[in-house]
VEXBA-312731 format. One record per residue (C-alpha): y, x, z; residue in three letters. Coordinates in steps of 0.25 Angstrom, whole numbers, plus 5000, padded with zeros to 4 digits. Example, Ala and Ser with C-alpha at 12.3 -4.5 7.8 and 13.67 -1.06 7.14 Angstrom:
2
R     Y     X     Z  rest
R  4982  5049  5031   ala
R  4996  5055  5029   ser
***
This chain:
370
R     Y     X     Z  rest
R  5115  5105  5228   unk
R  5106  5094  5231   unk
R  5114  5085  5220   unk
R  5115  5097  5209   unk
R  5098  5099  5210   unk
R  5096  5083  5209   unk
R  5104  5083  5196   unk
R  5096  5096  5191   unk
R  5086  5089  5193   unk
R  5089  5075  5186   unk
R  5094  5082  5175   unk
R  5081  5088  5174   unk
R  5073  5077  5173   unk
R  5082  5071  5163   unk
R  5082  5083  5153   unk
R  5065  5080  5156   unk
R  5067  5066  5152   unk
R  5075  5070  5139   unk
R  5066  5078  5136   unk
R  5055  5068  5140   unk
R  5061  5057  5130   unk
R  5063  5065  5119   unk
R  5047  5072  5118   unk
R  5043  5057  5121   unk
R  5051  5052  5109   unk
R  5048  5063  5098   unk
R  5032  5062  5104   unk
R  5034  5048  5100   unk
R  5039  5052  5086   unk
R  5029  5060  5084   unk
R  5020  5052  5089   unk
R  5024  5040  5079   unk
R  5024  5051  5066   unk
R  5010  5055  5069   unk
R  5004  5038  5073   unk
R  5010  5037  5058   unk
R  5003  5046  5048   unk
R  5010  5052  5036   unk
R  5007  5046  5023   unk
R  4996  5056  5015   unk
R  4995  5053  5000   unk
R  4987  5054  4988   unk
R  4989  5057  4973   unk
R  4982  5045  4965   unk
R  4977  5051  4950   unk
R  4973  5038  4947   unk
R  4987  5030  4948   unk
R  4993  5026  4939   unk
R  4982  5023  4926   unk
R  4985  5030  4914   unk
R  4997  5025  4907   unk
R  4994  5019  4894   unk
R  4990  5027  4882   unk
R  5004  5037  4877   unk
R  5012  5032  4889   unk
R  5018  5044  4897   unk
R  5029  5041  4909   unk
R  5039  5049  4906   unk
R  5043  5051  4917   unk
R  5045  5043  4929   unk
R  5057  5037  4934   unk
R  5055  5031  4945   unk
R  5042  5022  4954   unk
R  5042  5010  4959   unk
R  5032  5000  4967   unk
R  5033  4986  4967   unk
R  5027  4975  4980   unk
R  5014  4975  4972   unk
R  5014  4990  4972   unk
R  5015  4992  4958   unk
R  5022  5004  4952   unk
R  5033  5004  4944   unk
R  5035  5018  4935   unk
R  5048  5020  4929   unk
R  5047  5030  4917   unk
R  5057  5038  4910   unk
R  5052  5038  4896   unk
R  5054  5052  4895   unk
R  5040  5059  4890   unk
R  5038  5073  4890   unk
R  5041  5080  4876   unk
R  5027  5081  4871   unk
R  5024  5067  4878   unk
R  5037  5061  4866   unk
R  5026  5064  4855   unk
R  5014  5059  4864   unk
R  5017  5048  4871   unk
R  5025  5035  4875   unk
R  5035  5036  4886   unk
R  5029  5024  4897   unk
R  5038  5010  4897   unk
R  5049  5013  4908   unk
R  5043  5004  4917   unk
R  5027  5005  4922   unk
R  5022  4996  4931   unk
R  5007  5001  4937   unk
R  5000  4992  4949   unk
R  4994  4997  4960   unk
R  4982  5003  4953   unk
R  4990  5011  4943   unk
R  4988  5001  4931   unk
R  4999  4999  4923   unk
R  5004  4984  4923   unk
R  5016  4985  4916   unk
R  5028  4994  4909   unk
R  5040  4988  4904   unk
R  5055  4993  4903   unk
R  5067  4993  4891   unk
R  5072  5009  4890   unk
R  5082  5007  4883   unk
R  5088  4995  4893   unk
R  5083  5003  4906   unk
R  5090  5015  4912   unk
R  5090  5029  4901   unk
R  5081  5037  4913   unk
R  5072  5027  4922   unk
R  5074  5032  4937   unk
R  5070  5022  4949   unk
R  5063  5011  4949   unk
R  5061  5000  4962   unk
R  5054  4986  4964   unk
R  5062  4976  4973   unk
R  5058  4965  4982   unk
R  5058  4955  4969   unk
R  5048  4966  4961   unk
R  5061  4968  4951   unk
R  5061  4981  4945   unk
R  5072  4991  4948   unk
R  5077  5003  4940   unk
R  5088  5013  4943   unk
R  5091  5024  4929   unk
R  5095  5039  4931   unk
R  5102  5041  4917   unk
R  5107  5029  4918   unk
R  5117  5018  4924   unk
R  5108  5008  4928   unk
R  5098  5001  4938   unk
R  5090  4987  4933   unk
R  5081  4977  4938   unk
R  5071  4971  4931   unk
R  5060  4962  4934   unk
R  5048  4967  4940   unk
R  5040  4967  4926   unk
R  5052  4973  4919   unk
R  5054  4959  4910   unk
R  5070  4957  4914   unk
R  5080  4965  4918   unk
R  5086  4958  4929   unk
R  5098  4967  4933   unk
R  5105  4981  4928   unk
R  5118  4987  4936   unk
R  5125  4997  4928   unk
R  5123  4999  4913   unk
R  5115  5008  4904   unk
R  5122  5020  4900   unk
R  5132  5019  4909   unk
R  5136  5026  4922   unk
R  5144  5027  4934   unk
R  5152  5041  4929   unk
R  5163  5043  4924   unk
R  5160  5043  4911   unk
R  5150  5032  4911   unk
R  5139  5041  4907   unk
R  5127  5050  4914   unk
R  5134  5060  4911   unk
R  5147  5059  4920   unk
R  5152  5060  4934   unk
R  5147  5050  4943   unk
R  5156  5041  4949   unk
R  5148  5035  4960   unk
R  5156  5021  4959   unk
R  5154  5012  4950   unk
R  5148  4997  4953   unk
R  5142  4994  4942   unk
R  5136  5008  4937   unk
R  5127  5016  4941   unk
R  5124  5032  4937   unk
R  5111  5038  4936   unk
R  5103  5028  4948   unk
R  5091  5033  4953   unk
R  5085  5023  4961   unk
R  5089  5009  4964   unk
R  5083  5001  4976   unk
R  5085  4986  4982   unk
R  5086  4979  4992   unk
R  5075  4969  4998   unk
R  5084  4961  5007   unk
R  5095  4960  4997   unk
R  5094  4964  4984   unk
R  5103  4973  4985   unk
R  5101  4987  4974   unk
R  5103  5001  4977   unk
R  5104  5011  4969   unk
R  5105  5027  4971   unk
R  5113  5030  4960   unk
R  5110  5041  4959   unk
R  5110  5052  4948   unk
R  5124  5051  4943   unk
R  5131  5043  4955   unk
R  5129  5048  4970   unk
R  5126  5034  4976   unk
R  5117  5022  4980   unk
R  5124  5010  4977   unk
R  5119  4992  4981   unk
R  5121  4983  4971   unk
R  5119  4970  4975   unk
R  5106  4963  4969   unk
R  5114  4956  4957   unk
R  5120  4970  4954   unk
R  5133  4971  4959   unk
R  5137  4983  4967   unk
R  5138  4983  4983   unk
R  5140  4996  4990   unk
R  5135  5011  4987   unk
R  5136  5023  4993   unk
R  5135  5039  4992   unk
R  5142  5050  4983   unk
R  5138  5064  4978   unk
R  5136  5074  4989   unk
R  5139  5089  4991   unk
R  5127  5099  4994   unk
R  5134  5100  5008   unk
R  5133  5086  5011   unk
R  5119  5084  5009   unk
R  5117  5096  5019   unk
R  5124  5091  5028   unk
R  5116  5079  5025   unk
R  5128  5069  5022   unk
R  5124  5055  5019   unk
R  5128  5046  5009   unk
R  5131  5058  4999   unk
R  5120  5061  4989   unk
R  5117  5075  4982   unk
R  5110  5067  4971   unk
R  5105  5061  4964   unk
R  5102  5050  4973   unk
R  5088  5047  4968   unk
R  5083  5035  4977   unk
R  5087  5024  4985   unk
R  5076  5016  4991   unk
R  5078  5003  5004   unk
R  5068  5008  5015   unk
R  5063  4995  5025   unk
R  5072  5000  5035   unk
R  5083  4997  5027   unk
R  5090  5009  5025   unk
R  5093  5015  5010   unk
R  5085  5029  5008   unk
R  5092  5036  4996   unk
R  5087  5049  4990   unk
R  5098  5059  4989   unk
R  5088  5069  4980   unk
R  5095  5082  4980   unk
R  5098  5080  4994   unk
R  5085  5079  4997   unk
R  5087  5068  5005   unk
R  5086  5053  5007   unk
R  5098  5048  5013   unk
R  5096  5035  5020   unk
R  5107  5023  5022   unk
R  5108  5011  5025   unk
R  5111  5000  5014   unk
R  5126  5000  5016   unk
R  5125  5016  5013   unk
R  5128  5021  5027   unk
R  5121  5034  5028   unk
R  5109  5035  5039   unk
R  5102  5046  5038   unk
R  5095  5058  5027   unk
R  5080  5060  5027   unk
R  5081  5075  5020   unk
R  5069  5081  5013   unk
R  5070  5096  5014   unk
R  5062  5106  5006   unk
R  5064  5120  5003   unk
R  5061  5120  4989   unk
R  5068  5105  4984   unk
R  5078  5113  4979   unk
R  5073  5127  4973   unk
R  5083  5134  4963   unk
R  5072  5138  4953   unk
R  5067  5122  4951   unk
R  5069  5113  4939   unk
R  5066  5100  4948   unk
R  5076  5101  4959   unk
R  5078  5086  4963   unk
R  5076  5086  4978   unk
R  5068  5083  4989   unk
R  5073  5067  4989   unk
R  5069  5060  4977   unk
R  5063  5047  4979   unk
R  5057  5041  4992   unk
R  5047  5031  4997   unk
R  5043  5024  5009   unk
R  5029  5022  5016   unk
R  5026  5007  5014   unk
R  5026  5003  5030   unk
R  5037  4996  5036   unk
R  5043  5006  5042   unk
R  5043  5015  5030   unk
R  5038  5027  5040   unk
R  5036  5036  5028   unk
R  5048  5041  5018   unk
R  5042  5048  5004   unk
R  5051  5057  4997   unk
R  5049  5062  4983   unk
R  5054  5078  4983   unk
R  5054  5081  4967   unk
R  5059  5095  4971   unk
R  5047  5099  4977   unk
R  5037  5089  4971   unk
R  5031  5082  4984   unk
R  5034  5069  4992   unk
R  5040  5069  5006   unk
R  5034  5061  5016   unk
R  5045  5058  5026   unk
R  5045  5051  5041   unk
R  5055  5039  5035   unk
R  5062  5035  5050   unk
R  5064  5051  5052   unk
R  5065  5058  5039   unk
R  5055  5068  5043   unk
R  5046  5074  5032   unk
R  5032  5073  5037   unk
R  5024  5078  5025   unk
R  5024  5077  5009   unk
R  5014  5077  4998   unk
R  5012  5082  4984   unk
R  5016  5095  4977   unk
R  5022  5099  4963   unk
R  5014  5100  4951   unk
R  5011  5092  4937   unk
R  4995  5090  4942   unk
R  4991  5076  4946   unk
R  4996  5071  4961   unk
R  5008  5084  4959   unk
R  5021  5080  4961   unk
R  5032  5085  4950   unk
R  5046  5079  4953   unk
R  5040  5066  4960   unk
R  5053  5058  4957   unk
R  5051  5043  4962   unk
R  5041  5037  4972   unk
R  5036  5025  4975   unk
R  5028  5018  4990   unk
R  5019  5008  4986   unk
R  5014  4997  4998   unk
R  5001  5005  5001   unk
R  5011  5019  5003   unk
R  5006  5025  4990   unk
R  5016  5033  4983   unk
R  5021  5033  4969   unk
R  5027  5044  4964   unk
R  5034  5048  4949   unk
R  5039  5060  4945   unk
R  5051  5061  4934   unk
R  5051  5073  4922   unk
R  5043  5084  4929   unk
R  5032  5078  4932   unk
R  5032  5062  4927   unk
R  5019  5058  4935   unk
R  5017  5045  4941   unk
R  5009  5048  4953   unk
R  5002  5038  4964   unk
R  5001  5044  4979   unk
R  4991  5035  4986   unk
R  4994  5035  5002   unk
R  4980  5040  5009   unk
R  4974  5029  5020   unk
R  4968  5033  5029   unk
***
């Protein structure tokens, strides 16, 4: 008797202990989510300066930033109908500095991809370009003087009849099909590419171009409910190298980022539900996850996601997934959000955003100090 009330009792005390460690431990978490504030923002009216006299953007394709926290705009060239009459479609490079001046514009469109998509800066300050459209991702140099390198070529595709039109084959080595984002290694050159529109897979080419390894096929609707990784719903619209090392990927109609590591092994989804992203009666349908961005400290504590579904920007806990809060709201006024399509972090945290057809704004979103 004695031996069965002594064993009540320790088992007791270690239920108590479980249930000791475990308060201690989320109290902790808590306590570390509310030392570190969430990021507030600001719409800026004032950036970028006016564009020069009968240039309109046309849309744009992507945003990048460089180390000097210049902003690179990627247009599409594509004026609204009454802008053709009115207008001049913007080169298809813009360079702005931090003040929003414009210091430069360059790029050939008949030599660089039929629609303009993503854009990234590398270590070196080259200029980076993925080409919805199209078959193709180049580098050039940082001022857009040389094209330094190309993989695929113009016009043609990885389907199975060569053209944008046909069945993707997620395969070929030296052809891409419809890439959205393309996104390079620091520590070793290496290129990744989601491609994206037409294929179903992020694939590395080594720094001279030559292909190394890739990963991920079309997935069924029941897969990404079950949240299967490695599969994507499509397109696969970003691909971006966090400090941590890890590969964040944008499966968009997912509405998710699936996150690897750099030999495609599957680690994790950071999922961004909402209960409108996919409402029967919308022309903009896109999902929640189209482009991300990280918060400029080491740790990268903060994870931004552009939802073009529902017009606002996600602000995520990065190490948990966890949606802390979000800002912006639809509408065509200044500092509204239609179909914020690309983003960009610059080194003070501010945020970049452009939008494609619906909208085409370029938008500055300062970070408030306190």
């Amino acid at each position: 008797m004695r031996e069965r009330f002594s064993g009540s009792i320790l088992a007791v005390a270690i239920a108590v202990a479980a249930v000791s460690v475990i308060t201690s431990v989320s109290m902790t978490r808590a306590s570390a989510r509310a030392a570190v504030a969430v990021p507030q923002f600001k719409y800026d009216p004032s950036w970028p300066k006016p564009l020069p006299e009968g240039w309109v953007l046309g849309s744009v394709g992507s945003v990048c930033v460089d180390a000097r926290d210049h902003v690179f705009v990627l247009t599409r060239g594509q004026p609204a109908p009454k802008e053709k009459n009115l207008a001049t479609a913007a080169p298809p490079v813009i360079e702005f500095d931090a003040d929003g001046n414009l210091v430069n514009s360059w790029g050939n469109r008949d030599l660089m991809a039929k629609t303009q998509h993503g854009c990234f800066i590398d270590k070196d300050n080259n200029f980076w370009t993925a080409g919805n459209n199209d078959g193709i991702v180049q580098k050039y140099t940082h001022d857009g003087s040389k094209m330094l390198l190309q993989i695929g070529k113009k016009g043609v595709m990885d389907s199975a009849d060569g053209t944008a039109t046909g069945k993707g084959l997620n395969a070929s080595r030296t052809s891409l099909f419809k890439p959205a984002q393309v996104a390079v290694d620091p520590a070793n050159g290496e290129v990744y590419v989601s491609d994206g529109y037409g294929n179903k897979r992020v694939v590395v080419f080594d720094r001279e171009g030559h292909y190394l390894r890739q990963w991920g096929r079309q997935a069924t609707q029941a897969e990404t409910d079950a949240g299967a990784g490695g599969v994507f719903l499509g397109p696969v619209h970003c691909v971006t190298i966090g400090n941590d090392g890890l590969v964040y990927v944008c499966d968009r109609m997912g509405d998710r980022i699936e996150v690897f590591d750099k030999m495609g092994n599957f680690k994790r989804n950071i999922v961004v539900h909402t209960n409108t992203a996919h409402r029967p009666d919308s022309e903009n349908t896109v999902g929640t996850a189209g482009a991300i961005g990280f918060s400029p400290d080491p740790a990268q504590t903060f994870m931004y996601v552009a939802n073009g579904s529902d017009n606002v920007i996600h602000i995520l806990d990065r190490a948990t997934g966890e949606v802390l809060s979000k800002f912006g709201r639809p509408g065509n006024q200044p500092g509204d959000l239609t179909d914020p399509h690309s983003m960009a972090v610059n080194s003070k945290g501010d945020i970049i955003i452009g939008e494609v057809p619906y909208g085409g704004k370029l938008q500055m979103w300062r970070a408030v100090r306190k």
